[in-house]
C-alpha positions as CSV (number, residue, x, y, z in Angstrom):
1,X,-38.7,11.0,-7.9
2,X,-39.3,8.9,-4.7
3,X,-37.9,6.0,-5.8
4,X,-35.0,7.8,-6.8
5,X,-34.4,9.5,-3.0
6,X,-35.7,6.1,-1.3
7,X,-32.5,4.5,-3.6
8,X,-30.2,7.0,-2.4
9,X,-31.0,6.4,0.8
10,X,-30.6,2.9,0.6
11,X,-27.3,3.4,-0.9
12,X,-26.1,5.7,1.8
13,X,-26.6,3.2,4.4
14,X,-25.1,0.0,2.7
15,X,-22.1,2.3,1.7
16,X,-22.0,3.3,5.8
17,X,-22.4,-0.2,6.8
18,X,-19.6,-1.5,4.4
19,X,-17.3,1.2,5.4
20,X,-17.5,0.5,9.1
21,X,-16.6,-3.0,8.4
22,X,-13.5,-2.4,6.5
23,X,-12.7,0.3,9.0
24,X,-12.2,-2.4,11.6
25,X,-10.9,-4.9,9.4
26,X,-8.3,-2.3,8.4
27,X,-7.9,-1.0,12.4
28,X,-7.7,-4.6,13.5
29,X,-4.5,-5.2,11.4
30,X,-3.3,-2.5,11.8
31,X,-3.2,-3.1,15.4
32,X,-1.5,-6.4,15.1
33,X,1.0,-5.3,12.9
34,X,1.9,-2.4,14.9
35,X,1.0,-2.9,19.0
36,X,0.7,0.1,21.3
37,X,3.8,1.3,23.4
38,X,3.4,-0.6,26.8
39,X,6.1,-0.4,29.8
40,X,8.4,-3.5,28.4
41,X,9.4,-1.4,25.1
42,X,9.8,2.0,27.0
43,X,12.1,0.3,29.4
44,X,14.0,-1.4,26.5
45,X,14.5,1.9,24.6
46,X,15.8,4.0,27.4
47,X,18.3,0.8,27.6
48,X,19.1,0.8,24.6
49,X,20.3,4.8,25.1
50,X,22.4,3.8,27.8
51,X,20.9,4.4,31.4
52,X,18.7,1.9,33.1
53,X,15.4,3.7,34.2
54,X,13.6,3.1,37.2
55,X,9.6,1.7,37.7
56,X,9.1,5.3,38.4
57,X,10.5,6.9,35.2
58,X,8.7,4.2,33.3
59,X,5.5,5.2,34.6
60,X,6.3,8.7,34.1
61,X,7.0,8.0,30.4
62,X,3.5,5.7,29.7
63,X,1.6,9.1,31.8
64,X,2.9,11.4,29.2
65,X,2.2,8.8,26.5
66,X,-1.5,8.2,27.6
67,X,-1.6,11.9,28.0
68,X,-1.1,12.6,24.0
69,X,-3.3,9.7,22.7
């Protein structure tokens, strides 16, 4: 009956330690494949609606978008 809880326990912890590497592995790619919003692709999609925003409305925008994170 030890044995048996000190195996679970064992196996608990690998399984933890495995799944925080894949985690990253998986969060790292996915981060390369698909970057965070900086002030560069707000500027180019209120463009790309047709009015050219100022520095100030940019920052506005990236406030609100740090705000919902």
């Amino acid at each position: 009956m030890g044995q048996l809880i000190l195996y679970l326990v064992i196996g608990i912890f690998i399984g933890l330690i495995i799944g925080f590497f894949v985690t990253r592995f998986m969060f790292k790619k996915q981060m390369e494949k698909n970057p965070p919003i900086n002030e560069k692709m707000i500027e180019v999609m209120m463009s790309s609606m047709g009015r050219k925003p100022s520095q100030k409305q940019i920052k506005q925008v990236m406030q609100q978008m740090n705000r919902y994170k």
